[in-house]
N, C-alpha and C positions, 0 to 999 in steps of 0.2 A: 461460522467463518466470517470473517472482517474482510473487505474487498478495499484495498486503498486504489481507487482508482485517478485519472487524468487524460484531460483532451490532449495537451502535449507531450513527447519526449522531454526530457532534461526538465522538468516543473519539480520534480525534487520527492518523487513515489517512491522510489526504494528508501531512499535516507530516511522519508517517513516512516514506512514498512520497519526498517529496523530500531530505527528511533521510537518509535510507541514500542515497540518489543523489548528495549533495554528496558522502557520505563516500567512497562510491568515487571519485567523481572525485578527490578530493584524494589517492587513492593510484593514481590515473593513467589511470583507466577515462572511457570518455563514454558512459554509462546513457542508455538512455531512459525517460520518464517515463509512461506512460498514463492519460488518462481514461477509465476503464469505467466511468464510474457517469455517465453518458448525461442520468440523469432525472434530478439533480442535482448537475449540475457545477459544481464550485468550483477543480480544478489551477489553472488558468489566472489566475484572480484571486489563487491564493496566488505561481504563479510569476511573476507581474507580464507573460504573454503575451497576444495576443489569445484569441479563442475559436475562432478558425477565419482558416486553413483546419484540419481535424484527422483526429480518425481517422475520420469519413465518410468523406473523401475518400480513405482508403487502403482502404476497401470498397469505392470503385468503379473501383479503379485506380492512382493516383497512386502515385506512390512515395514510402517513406515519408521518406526525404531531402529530397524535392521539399516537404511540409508539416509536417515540424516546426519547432519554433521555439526559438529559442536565450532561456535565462531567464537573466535581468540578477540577479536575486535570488539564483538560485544557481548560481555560475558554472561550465561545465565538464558543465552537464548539458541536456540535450536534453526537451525536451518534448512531447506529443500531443496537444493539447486534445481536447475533444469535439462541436466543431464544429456541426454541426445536428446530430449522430444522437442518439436518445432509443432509450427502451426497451434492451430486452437488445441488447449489442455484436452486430452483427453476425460472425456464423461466420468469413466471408470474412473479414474482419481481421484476426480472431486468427490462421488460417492463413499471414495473409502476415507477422505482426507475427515470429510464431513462424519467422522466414527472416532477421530481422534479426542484424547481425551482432554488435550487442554487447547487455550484458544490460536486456532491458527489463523495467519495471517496475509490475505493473498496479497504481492505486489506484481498490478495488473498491467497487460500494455496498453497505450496509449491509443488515442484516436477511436474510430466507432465500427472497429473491423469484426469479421466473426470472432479473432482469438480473445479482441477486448471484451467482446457481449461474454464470451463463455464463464468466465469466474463471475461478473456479475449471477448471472443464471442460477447459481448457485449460492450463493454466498447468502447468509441472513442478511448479513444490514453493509452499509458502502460509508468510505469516507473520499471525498473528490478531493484533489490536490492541485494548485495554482501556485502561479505568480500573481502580481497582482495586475502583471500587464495587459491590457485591456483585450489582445488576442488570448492568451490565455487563459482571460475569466469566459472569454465566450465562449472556448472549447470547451473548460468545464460545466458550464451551463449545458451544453448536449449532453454530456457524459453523465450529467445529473438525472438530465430528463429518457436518456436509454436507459440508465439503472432502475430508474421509476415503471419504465413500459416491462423491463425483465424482471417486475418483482423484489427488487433489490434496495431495501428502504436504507434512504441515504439519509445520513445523521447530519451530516453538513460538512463543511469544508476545513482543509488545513491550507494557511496560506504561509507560503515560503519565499525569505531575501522580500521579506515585508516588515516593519517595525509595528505597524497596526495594520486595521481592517480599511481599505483602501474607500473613499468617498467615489460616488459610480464615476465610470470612467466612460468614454463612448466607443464601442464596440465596433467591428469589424463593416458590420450591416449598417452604422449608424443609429443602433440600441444604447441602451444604457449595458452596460457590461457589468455584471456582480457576480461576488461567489456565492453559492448554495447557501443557504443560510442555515442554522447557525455558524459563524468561524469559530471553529471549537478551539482555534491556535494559532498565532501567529509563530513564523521561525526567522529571526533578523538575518539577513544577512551577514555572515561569518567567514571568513578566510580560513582555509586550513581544513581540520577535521570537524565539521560539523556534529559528530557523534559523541567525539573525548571535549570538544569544548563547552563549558560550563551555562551559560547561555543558552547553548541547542540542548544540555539535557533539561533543564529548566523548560524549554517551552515543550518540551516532550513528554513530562513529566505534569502539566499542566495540561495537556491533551490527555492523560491517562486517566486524568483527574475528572475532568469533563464527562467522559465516557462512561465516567466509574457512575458519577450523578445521572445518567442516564441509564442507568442501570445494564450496560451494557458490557 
């Protein structure tokens, strides 16, 4: 399990989350998608599926075949919504998510709350996601250094409404502010659908690539 994590809201973790999902599919994979951010879910409405049934239902049982949902938006990838569950993912989920047979992929909530630690806790390896504005390198920098403390080896960062990898900026504290290193991707700034336009698949697609070299 992939953990796309981030220190803010709105830093661009779902679009990630299903943007590396198209890109494997388009080089032959069917990813799944997850909602762990419970207490405010958005997958669903970016992947144009219901909200439920989702991953409650694979805490009490179901199989996960049996409720996910196929997204029209991005095709080729599988989804999880987050159905009624709230608060931190239930344990039992991850366990069973973690039995799945192709790669899934958590889009995590933001900041350094219990529900954010929870999918790290689990997950094999993390990708942190930013802007490249100087608060929100420094949030990813925590979100880096929790994923480190829970186990959760972080491959590096995706930066997004960046055209490159930004020169240090000074942070919140009066630090140098950076993202995790390595940036495995830049995402320019794009109006519109970031997913169907040409440009966002290409840097998605380049993040796949990265990953693929890491053998991951």
């Amino acid at each position: 399990m992939l953990a796309i994590a981030g220190g803010k809201g709105g830093c661009g973790k779902t679009t990630t989350a299903l943007g590396l999902a198209a890109a494997l599919a388009r080089d032959g994979e069917r990813p799944l998608v997850v909602d762990a951010d419970c207490d405010m879910p958005n997958l669903h409405t970016m992947a144009d599926t219901d909200r439920s049934p989702g991953v409650d239902a694979v805490a009490k049982g179901d199989s996960i075949a049996a409720v996910t949902h196929r997204s029209t938006v991005v095709p080729g990838v599988d989804v999880l919504p987050a159905g009624s569950a709230s608060g931190p993912l239930d344990r039992t989920a991850f366990r069973r998510l973690g039995r799945a047979r192709g790669r899934v992929i958590l889009d995590c909530p933001a900041g350094a709350t219990d529900a954010a630690a929870a999918p790290l806790r689990h997950a094999d390896a993390a990708l942190v996601v930013s802007t490249a504005e100087p608060a929100s390198l420094d949030d990813a920098a925590k979100t880096a250094r929790m994923a480190e403390t829970l186990d959760a080896r972080v491959l590096g960062s995706v930066l997004t409404r960046a055209d490159e990898s930004p020169a240090a900026a000074t942070g919140s504290e009066g630090e140098l502010a950076l993202a995790p290193e390595p940036v495995l991707a830049t995402v320019p700034e794009i109006a519109g659908d970031v997913l169907g336009d040409r440009v966002g698949r290409a840097s998605y697609d380049r993040l796949a690539t990265a990953l693929e070299r890491r053998n991951v």
